[in-house]
C-alpha positions as CSV (number, residue, x, y, z in Angstrom):
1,X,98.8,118.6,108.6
2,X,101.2,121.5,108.4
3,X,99.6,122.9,104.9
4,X,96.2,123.1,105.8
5,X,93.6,123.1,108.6
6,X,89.8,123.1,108.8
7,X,88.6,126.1,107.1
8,X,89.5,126.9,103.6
9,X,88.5,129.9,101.5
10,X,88.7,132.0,98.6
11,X,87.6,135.1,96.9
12,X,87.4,135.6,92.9
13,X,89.6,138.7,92.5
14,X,86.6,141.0,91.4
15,X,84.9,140.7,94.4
16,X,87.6,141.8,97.1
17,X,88.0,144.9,98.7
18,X,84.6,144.1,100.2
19,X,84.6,142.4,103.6
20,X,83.2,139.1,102.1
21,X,86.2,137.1,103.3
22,X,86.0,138.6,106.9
23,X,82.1,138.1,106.5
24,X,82.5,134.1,105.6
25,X,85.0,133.2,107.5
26,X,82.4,134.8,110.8
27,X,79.5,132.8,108.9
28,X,81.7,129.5,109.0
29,X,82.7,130.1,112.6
30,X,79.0,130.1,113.5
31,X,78.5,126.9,111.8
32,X,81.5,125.3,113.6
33,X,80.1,126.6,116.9
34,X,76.4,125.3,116.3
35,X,78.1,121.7,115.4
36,X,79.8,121.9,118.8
37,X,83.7,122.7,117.0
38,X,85.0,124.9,120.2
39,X,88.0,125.6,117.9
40,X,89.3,125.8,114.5
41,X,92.9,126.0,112.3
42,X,93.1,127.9,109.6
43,X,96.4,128.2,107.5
44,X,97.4,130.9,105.2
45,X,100.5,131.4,103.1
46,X,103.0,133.2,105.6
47,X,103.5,136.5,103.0
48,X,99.5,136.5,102.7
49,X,98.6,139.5,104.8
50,X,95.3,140.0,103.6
51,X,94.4,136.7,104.4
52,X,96.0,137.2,107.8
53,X,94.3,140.0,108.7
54,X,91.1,138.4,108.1
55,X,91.9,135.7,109.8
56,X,93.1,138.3,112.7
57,X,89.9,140.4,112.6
58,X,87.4,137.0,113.2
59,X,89.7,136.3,116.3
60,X,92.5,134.0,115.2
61,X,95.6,133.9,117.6
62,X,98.6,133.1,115.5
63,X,100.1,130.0,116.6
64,X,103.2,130.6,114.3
65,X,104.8,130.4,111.2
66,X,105.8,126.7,110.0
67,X,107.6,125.7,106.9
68,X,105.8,123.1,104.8
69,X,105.7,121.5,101.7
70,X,103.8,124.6,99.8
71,X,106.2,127.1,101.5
72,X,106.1,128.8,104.8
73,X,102.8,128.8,106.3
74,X,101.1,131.2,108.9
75,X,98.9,128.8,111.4
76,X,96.1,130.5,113.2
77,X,93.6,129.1,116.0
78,X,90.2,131.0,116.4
79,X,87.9,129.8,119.6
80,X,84.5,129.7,118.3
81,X,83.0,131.4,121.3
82,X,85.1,133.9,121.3
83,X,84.8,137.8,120.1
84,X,83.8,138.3,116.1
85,X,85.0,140.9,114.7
């Protein structure tokens, strides 16, 4: 799929500001590496930086930016033994 990819998240607006995206995206990594997943997609809205940067700081290597049906879409790998961050 060009929309979406193994890892999905959110945080209620009141809560952000705090790291707690960064932190569960690393918790979800570790779960992906303990069921043997050497490598996961995640997908964000292309003008989502926040998200991006999240993604960026938990080691995902943007792959690119693709059009798809719910607009343009930033596509990121992260290796699961790689660096956390």
């Amino acid at each position: 799929m060009e929309w979406s990819g193994h890892i999905g998240y959110g945080v209620r607006f009141s809560a952000r500001r705090r790291g707690l995206a960064t932190w569960a995206v690393g918790e979800i990594l570790d779960e992906a590496r303990k069921l043997g997943i050497d490598r996961v997609l995640v997908v964000c809205a292309a003008g989502n930086i926040v998200s991006a940067r999240t993604l960026e700081r938990n080691g995902g290597v943007l792959e690119g930016i693709r059009d798809t049906r719910l607009g343009p879409a930033r596509r990121y790998w992260i290796d699961t033994e790689g660096p956390r961050g």
